[in-house]
N, C-alpha and C positions, 0 to 999 in steps of 0.2 A: 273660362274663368276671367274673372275682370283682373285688367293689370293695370300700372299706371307707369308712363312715360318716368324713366331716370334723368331726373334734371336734378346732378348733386349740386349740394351748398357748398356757396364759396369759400374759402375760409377767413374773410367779413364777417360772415354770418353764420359760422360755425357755436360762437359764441350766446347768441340771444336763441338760435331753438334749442338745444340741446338745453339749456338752461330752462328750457320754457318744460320740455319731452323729462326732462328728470325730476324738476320741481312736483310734477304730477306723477311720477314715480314714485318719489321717497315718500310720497303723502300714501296713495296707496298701499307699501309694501310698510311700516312705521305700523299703518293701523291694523297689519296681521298681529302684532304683538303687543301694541301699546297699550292695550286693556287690560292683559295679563295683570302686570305691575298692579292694577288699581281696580283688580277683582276684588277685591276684599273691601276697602270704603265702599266699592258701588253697592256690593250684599248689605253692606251696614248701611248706607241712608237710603237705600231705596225697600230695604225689610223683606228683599230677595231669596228666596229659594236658594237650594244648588243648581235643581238642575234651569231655571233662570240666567243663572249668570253662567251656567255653562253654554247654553244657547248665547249670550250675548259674547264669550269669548269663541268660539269653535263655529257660532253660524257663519261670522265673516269667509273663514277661511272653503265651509264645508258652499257659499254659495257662488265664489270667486272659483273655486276650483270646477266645478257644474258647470258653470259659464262661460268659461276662456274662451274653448274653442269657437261656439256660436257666433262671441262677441268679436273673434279677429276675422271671422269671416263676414262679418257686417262693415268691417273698414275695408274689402275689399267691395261690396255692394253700395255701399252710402260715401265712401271716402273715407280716410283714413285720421286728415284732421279736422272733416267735419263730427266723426264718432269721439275722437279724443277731447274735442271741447263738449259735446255732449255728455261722456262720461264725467268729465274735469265740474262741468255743473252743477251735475247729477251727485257727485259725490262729495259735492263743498255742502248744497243745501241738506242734504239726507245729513252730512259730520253737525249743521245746524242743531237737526232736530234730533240727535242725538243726543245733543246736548241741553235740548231743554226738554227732555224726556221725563215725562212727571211721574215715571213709575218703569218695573219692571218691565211690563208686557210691552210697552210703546217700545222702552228701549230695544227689546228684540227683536220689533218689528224696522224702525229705523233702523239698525245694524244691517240687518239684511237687506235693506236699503244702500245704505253705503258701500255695500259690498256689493251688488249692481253696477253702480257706477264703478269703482275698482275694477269690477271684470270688463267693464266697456272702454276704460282709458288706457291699461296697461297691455293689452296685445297691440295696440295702436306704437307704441314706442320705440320697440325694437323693428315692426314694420318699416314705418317713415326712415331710421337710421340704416336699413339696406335699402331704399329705394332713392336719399336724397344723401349718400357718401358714395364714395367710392375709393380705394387703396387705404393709402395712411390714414383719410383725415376716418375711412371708416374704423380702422381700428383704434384711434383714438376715442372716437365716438362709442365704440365698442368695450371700450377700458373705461370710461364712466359711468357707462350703463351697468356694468357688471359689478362695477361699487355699488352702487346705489341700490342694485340689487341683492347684492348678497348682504350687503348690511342693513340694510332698513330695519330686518329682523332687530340687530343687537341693537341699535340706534332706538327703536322704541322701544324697548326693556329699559333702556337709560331715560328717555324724555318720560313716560310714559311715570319714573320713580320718583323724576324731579317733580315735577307739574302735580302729580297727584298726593305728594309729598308736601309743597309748599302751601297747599289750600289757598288757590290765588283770589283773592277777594269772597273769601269763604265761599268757596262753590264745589268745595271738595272735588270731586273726577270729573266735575265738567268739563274744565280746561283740556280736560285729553282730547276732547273731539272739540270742543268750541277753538280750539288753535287753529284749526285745517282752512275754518273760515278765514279769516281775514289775509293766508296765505293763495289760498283758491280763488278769492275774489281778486285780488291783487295779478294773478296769473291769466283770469281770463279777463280780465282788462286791456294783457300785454301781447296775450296769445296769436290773435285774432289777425295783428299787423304784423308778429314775427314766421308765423309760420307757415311755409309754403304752401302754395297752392297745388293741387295734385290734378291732373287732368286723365281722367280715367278714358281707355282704351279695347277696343276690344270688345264681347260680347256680353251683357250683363243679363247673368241667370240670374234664376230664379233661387232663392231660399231654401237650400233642402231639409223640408220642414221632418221629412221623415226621418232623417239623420240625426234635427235636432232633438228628436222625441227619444230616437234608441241612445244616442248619445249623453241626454239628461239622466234617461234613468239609469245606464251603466255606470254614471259620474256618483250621481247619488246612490245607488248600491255596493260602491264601492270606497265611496269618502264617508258615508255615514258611522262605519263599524269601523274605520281606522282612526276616526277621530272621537268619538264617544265611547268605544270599547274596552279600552287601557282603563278610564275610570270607574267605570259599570262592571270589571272584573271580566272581561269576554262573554256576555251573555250570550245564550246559546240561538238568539237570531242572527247573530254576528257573522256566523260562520255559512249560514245559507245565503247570505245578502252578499259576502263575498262572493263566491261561488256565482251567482247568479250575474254580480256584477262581470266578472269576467267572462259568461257566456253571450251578455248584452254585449263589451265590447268587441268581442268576436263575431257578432255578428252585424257592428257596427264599422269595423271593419271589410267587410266582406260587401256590406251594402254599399259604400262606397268607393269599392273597385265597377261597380255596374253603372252609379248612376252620372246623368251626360253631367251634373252640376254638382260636384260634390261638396260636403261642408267643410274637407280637409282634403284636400289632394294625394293620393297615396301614392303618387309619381314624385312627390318632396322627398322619399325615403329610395329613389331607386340608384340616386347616383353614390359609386362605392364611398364608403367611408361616412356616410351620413347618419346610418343607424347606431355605427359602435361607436362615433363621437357623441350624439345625441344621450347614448347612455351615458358615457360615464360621466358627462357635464351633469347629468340627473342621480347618477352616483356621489356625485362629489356632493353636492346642493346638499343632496340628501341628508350624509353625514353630515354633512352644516349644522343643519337640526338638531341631531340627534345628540352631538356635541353642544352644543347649546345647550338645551333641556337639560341633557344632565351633568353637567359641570355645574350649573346654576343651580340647582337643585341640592347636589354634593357641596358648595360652597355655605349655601344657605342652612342647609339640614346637620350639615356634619361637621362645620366649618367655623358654623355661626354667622358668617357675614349678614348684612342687612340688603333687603332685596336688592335697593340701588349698588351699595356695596360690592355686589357680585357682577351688578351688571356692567359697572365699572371697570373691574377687573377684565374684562372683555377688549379694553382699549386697545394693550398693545398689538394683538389679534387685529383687527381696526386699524391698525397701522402696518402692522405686516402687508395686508390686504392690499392698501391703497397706495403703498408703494410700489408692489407689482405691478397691481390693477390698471398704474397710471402711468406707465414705464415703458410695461412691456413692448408695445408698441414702437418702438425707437431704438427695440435690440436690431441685431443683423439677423439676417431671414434664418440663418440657420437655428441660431440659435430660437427662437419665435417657434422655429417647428419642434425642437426637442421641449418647453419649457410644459406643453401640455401631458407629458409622458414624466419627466421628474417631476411636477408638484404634487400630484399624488402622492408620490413619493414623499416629499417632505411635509406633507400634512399628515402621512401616516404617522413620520416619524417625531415630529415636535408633538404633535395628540401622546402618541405613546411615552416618549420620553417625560413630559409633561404630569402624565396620571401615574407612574412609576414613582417618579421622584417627589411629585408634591403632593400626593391623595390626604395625606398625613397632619399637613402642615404648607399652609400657605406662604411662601417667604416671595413679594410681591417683586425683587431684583432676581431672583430663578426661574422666576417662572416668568419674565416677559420676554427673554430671546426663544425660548419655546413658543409661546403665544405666536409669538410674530414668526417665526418659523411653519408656523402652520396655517397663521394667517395668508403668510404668503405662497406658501404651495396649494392655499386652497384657489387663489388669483388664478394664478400660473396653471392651473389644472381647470380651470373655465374658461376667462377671459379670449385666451388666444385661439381657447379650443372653438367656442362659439364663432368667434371670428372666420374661422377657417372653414368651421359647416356652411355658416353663410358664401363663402367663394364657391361652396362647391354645389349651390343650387344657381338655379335660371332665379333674374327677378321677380319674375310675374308669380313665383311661389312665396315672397315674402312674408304673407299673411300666414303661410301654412307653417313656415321656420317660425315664427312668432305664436303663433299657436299653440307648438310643439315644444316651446323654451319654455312656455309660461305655463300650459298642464301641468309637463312632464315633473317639474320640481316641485308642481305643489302635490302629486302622487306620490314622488318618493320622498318628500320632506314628512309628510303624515305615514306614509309607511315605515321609514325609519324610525321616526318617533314612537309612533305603536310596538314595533318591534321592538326596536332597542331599549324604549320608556322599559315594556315588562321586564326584559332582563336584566336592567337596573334593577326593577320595587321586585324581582325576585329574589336577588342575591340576599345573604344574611346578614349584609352592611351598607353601608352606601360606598366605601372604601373598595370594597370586593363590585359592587354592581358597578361602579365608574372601572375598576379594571377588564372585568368582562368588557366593558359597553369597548374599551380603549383597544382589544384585542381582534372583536369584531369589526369594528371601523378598518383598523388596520388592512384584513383581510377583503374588505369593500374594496379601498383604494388602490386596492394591489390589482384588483380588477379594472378599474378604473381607469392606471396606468396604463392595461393590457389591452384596453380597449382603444385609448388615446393612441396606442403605437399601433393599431391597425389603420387609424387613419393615416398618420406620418409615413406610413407603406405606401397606401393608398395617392396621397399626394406624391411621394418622390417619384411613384411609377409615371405619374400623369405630368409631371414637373409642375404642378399648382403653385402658383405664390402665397407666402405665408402670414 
């Protein structure tokens, strides 16, 4: 496997790439959600369909999610910031024509356009951040990725209500994708002189084309029916296409313990503590979701609030977050290693507390030290965890840790949401399905925890840095 030479940034230039690596972040992770908000103008002037605008909301995610993996092993074949300004391109011009999309069908065809580029710049990010940090400045580096990440979701639910709310020069939803321009262009103006050069090493395979082909269609037999299926009522292909999907990745799996060039490395998963970290960071994410969708929903439906409104309400959450997020890093090591095993914990518990006491009645001073209580155990329950998987692999795997960051959440953020979504729109309220949905969670996270402390094992045995 091709690897590249660790030549970390100084911290001079800690500043201009990471700035440059999350700008192209938040653009991509913003436009998983930012349509949402502004489904409904887009049905009303483009004289849309449903299942149109569901394709234009769900294709992003269902083509981003298909493509990760391919796309981070292409930064290890082509370079890592030669794919990420290709993506960064690729997904400013497609956000163009997006936005001047004269009708339905184009727009769904750009969307999926867009979401190309997304799946080609975002395995790129977290790559480059283990290959050019190292100790602090990496977990620093690691605590803004992990903002960026985990909010972008809520971040475009907000922009997404503003912007297509304001009608900016009467152009109703255009501005939701025509913004990314002149941020994108601005970025790869700056990119190009800030970000390092990668000098690749080592033996460069060949493409495992066969990997990419069982690997697409496991992706898409298995994101298709968890993202379209909650609306469609589980229709009964649903349930075969699962099924199927999991015997594709099993065997997709299997093919890449044999072959000499794999598309994912299955020796990323052999050193201890990697697998049970890797879940529950994909447990937590997960909930993320699932909590989102229906808080929002509950606010909106049962609540009254207006879409922006709810999305609002998210803030202090948003700040819990990013007070962890941006912190953690600067604790004492011990504490660093317990913070991944309690935030679960307090994102169970401010979730729970939270949907107990305010299902009823929104009082926006009770309910933000809960928000941010669970904002922040959701931090503390990633952040440092990520951090720590990265110590516990070889360099030359970073493509495959980056590969497995960016899948893994967007599997369990759609399977949460399917999951969870039903058992919300089953309950006989939204009051009763947001408690379900809050009881469930809970018992995720508890695993979560349990998983997080078999790494904390795993490290104290080996005395790893935290």
């Amino acid at each position: 496997m091709l690897t590249h030479t660790a030549r970390p940034v100084t911290a001079t230039r800690l500043g201009p790439v990471l700035a440059v690596l999350l700008t192209g972040q938040v653009m991509a992770s913003m436009d998983g959600s930012i349509v949402s908000v502004a489904a409904q103008t887009i049905r009303a002037d483009l004289h849309a369909g449903g299942a149109a605008v569901q394709l234009v909301v769900s294709g992003y995610l269902l083509t981003t999610g298909v493509l990760l993996v391919t796309c981070a092993r292409l930064g290890d074949l082509l370079g890592h910031r030669r794919v990420f300004l290709a993506g960064l391109a690729w997904f400013t011009v497609a956000s163009l024509l997006c936005g001047l999309a004269p009708g339905a069908a184009a727009l769904v065809v750009t969307r999926v356009a867009q979401a190309v580029g997304a799946a080609l710049l975002t395995p790129q990010v977290f790559a480059l951040i283990q290959l050019r940090w190292d100790g602090a400045a990496r977990r620093r580096a690691i605590g803004w990725y992990s903002v960026v990440l985990a909010l972008g979701v809520a971040l475009g639910q907000v922009v997404g209500g503003t912007v297509a709310g304001a009608d900016l020069l009467g152009l109703s939803w255009r501005p939701v994708f025509l913004v990314n321009v002149p941020i994108g262009a601005a970025v790869l103006a700056v990119a190009p002189r800030v970000l390092p050069r990668g000098r690749p090493v080592g033996g460069r395979g060949p493409l495992d084309l066969a990997g990419v082909a069982v690997l697409t269609a496991a992706m898409v037999a298995l994101v298709v029916p968890l993202v379209l299926g909650p609306d469609r009522g589980w229709p009964a292909w649903a349930w075969p296409s699962l099924g199927c999907g999991a015997v594709l990745l099993a065997l997709f799996v299997r093919h890449e313990t044999r072959t000499p060039h794999p598309l994912l490395d299955p020796a990323v998963l052999r050193p201890a503590g990697v697998k049970p970290g890797l879940a529950a960071c994909w447990i937590v994410m997960g909930c993320y979701a699932a909590l989102l969708l229906t808080l929002t929903l509950h606010l909106q439906s049962a609540l009254g609030l207006s879409p922006l409104a709810a999305g609002l309400a998210f803030v202090p959450y948003t700040l819990g977050f990013g007070l962890v997020g941006l912190s953690w890093h600067r604790c004492p090591r011990r504490l660093r290693s317990a913070l991944p095993v309690a935030g679960p914990l307090a994102f169970a518990a401010g979730t729970t507390l939270l949907v107990v006491l305010h299902r009823d009645q929104w009082h926006p001073m009770g309910t933000l030290p809960l928000l941010m209580l669970a904002g922040a155990g959701h931090a503390a329950g990633y952040s440092p965890l990520i951090a720590q998987i990265s110590s516990l692999v070889e360099p030359r795997y970073a493509s495959a840790v980056s590969a497995l960051n960016s899948t893994g959440p967007v599997l369990a953020e759609v399977t949460a949401v399917a999951g969870l979504g039903s058992v919300y729109f089953a309950a006989p309220s939204s009051a009763e399905g947001l408690l379900r949905v809050a009881v469930a969670l809970a018992v995720l996270l508890l695993v979560a925890a349990a998983c997080a402390a078999r790494v904390a094992v795993v490290r104290r045995a080996g005395g790893g840095a935290g």
